[in-house]
C-alpha positions in Angstrom: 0.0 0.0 0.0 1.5 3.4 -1.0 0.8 6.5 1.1 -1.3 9.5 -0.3 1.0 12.1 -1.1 0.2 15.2 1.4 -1.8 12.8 4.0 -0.1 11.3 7.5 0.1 7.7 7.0 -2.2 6.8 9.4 -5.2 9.1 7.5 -4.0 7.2 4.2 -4.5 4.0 5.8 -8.0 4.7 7.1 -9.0 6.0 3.0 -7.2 2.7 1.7 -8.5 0.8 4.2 -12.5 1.8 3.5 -11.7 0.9 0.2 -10.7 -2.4 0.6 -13.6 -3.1 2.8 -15.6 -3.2 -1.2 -14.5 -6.2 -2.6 -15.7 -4.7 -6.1 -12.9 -2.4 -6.4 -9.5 -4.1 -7.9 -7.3 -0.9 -8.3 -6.9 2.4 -6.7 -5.8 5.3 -9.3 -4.3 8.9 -7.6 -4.6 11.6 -10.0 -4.6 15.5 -10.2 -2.6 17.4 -8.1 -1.6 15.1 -5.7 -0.5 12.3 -8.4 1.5 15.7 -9.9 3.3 16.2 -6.6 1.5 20.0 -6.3 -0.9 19.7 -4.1 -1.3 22.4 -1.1 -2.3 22.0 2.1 -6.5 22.2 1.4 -5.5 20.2 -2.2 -8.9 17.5 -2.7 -7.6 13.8 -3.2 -8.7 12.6 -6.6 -9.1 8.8 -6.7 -10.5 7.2 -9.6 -11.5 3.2 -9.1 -11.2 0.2 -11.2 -14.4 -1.2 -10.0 -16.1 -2.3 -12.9 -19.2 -4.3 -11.3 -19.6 -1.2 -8.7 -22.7 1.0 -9.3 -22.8 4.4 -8.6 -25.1 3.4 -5.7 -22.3 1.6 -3.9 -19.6 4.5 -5.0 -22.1 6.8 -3.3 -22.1 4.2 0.3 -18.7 4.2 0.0 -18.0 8.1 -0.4 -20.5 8.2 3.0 -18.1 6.2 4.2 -15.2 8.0 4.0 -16.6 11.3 4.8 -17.8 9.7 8.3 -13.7 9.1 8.7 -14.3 13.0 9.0 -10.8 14.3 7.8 -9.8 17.5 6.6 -9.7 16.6 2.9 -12.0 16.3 0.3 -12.1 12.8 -1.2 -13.4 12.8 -4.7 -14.4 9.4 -6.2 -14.8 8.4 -10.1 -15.7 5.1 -11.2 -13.2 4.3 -14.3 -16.0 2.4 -16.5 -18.2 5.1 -16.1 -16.0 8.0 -17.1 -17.0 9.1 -20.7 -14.9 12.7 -20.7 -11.5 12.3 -22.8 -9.6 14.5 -21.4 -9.9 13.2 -18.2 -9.1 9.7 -19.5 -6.0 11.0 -20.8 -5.2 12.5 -17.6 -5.4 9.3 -16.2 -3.1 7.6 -18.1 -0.1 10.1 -18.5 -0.3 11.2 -14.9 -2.4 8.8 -12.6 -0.1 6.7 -10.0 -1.7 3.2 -8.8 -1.4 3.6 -4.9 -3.6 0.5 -4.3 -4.5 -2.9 -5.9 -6.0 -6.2 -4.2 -4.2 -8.6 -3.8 -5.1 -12.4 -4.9 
């Protein structure tokens, strides 16, 4: 598990831990400014998952569940099967950094 650039360990755990708690999700994806290495100290953390069974339903239990962690950064969630905007696809793949992946 790789940290969240920006965040104490411990608050990247918690994030990567929720996560993992959906078994749908197979890959983690950091992008924008924190993937770039310019975030600032309010900076969101972009996350974009490889969860291609996951419905926006579930992406919407989960983001619940990371806003009840109740830390001081704005977590934004994308689903990567459902992203239909090219230049964020592109962003994705010159700049977005894997930081989590399941194992087995």
């Amino acid at each position: 598990m790789v940290s969240i650039p920006g965040l104490p360990e411990s608050d990247s755990d918690k994030v990567l831990r929720c996560i993992d708690a959906h078994p749908s999700v197979q890959r983690v994806i950091l992008y924008g400014s924190r993937a770039l290495g310019r975030q600032r100290s309010g900076s969101d953390v972009d996350l974009c998952l490889m969860a291609p069974t996951m419905t926006l339903a579930e992406l919407l239990e989960l983001g619940g569940e990371l806003d009840d962690l109740l830390l001081p950064w704005r977590i934004d969630l994308q689903l990567l099967h459902l992203i239909d905007h090219p230049p964020l696809l592109d962003h994705l793949q010159r700049v977005g950094r894997v930081i989590w992946q399941r194992q087995g």
